[in-house]
N, C-alpha and C positions, 0 to 999 in steps of 0.2 A: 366739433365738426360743424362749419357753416353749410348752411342751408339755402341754395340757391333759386328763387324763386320762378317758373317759368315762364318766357315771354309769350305772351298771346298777339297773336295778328290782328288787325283792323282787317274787318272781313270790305273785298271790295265793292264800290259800289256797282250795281247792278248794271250791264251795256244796253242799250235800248239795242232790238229786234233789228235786223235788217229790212228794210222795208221792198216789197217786192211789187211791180207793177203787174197791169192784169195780161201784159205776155208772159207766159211760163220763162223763167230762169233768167228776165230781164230786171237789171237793177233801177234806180232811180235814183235822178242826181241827188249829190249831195244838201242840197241849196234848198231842201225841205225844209216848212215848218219844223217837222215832228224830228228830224236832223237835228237840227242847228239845236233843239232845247234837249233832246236826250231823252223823247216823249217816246213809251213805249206801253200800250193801253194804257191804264189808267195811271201810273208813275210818269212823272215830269222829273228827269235830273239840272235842268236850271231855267232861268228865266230872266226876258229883259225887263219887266217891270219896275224893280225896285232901284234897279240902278242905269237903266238908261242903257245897260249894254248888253249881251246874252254873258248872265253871270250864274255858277253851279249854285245851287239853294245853300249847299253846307256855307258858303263863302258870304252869304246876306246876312248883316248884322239885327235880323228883323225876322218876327215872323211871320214866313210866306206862307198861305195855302191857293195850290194850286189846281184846279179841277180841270181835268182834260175833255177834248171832244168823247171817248170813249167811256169814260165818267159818266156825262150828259147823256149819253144814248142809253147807257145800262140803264140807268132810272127812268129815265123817260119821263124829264121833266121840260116843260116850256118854257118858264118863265125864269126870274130872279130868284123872287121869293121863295120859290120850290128848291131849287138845287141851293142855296145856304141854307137852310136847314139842315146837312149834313155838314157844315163846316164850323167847330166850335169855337167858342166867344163871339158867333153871332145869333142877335133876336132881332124875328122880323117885324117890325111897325107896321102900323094899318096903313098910313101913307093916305088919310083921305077919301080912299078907297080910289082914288086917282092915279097912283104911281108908287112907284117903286123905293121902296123907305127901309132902311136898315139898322138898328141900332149895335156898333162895335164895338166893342169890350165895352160895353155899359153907354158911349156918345152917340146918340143921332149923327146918321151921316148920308142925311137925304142929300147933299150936293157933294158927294163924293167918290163920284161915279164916274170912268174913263173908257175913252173904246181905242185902243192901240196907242196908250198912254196920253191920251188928248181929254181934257173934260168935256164931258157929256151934261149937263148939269139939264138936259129936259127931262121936266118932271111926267114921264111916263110908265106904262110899263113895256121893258125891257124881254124881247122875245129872242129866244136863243138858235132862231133856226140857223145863223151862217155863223154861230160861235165856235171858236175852235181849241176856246178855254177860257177858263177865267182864274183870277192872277187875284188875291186878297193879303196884299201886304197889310199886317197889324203895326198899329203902333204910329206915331208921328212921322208925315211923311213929307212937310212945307218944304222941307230943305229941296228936296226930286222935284217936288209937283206945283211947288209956291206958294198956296195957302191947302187949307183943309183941316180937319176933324183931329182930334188926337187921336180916336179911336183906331182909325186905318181906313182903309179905302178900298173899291171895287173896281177890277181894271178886267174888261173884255177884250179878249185879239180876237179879231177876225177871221175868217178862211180866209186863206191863199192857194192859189192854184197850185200844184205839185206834182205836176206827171204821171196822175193817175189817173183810170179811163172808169167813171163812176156815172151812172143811171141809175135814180134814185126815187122811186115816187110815196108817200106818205099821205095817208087819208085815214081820219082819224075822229068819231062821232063819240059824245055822251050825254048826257042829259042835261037838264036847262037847254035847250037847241045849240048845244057844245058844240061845231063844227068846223074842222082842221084840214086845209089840204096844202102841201109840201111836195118841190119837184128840185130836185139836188142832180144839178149835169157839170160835168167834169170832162174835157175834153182835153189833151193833150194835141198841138198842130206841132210842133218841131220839137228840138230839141233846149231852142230857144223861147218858143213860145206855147201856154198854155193856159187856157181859159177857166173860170171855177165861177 
C-alpha cells in the first residue's frame, strides 16, 4: 500500500488594516503611503527601495529590513543610531561624535545614507521626527543606487500627506538639559489636496 503524503498550504500573507479616517465610517483614498506598501502597524508587505518600484519584500532578491512609522513611535527613539540597534547585521560607529555612522554586515557605511531614495551623504545626525520608515536593504546595492558600500545601505521616506486629520504636539525633557518639542499637523482641504 502507498502512502500518500499531505499537501500543506502556504499560509497567506497577512492584508494590511483598512485604514479609517478621523470621520467615523469614512474610508481614505487609496493613494496612501501605508496603501500603496501593505504597511499595517509595524509589518510593511513591500517596498520601493530596493528596486525603484513598489515591489512585495518576498519578491527582493536582498535583504530588506524595514522599520515603520508605528515601529519608531513604539520605542520612542529619535535619532538613527537608536532605532538600528534593533535591526540585525547592524553596529553602530561612534561617527566622530559628529554624525551618524553605521557599520553593515561588518563595512562602514558612513556615506550610504538616502532620503526617498536620493543620497543624503551630510554627515550629521539624522532625526526621525517626519520619518515614515526606514527601508535597510543589505548587501550590494551599485547596480540601483551607483556606487556604495557592499555592506547595504540606509534609505529614509518621508511623510506624505494622507487624508488624515492629525493634531499632534510632543514635549519631551531629561537630563544633561535634554529638551524636545514636536508639533505634527495634518490637514486634509479636498479630496484632492492635503497638507502634512
Amino acid at each position: 500500500m502507498e502512502r500518500i503524503a499531505p499537501r500543506l498550504r502556504r499560509p497567506a500573507a497577512p492584508q494590511p488594516a483598512p485604514v479609517a479616517s478621523a470621520q467615523a465610517g469614512a474610508q481614505l483614498p487609496a493613494d496612501t503611503q501605508d496603501a500603496r506598501t501593505g504597511t499595517a502597524g509595524v509589518y510593511s508587505n513591500s517596498t520601493a527601495i530596493a528596486t525603484k518600484t513598489n515591489t512585495p519584500l518576498i519578491n527582493i532578491p536582498q535583504s530588506v529590513s524595514v522599520l515603520t512609522k508605528s515601529f519608531i513611535q513604539d520605542h520612542g527613539v529619535q535619532n538613527l543610531n537608536e532605532l538600528t540597534r534593533y535591526v540585525p547585521g547592524i553596529a553602530i560607529h561612534q561617527g566622530e561624535g559628529n554624525r551618524d555612522e553605521l557599520v553593515i554586515r561588518g563595512v562602514d557605511s558612513s556615506a550610504n545614507f538616502f532620503v526617498n531614495g536620493f543620497r543624503d551623504d551630510v554627515q550629521i545626525f539624522r532625526d526621525l521626527y517626519n520619518t515614515q520608515s526606514i527601508e535597510i536593504p543589505k548587501g550590494p546595492s551599485a547596480l540601483t543606487f551607483g556606487r556604495g558600500a557592499g555592506g547595504g545601505l540606509v534609505n529614509r521616506t518621508l511623510k506624505e500627506a494622507d487624508w488624515s486629520a492629525l493634531k499632534e504636539v510632543m514635549l519631551q525633557t531629561g537630563s544633561y538639559y535634554d529638551r524636545r518639542a514636536a508639533i505634527d499637523i495634518d490637514q486634509p482641504v479636498n479630496e484632492n489636496v492635503a497638507s502634512a
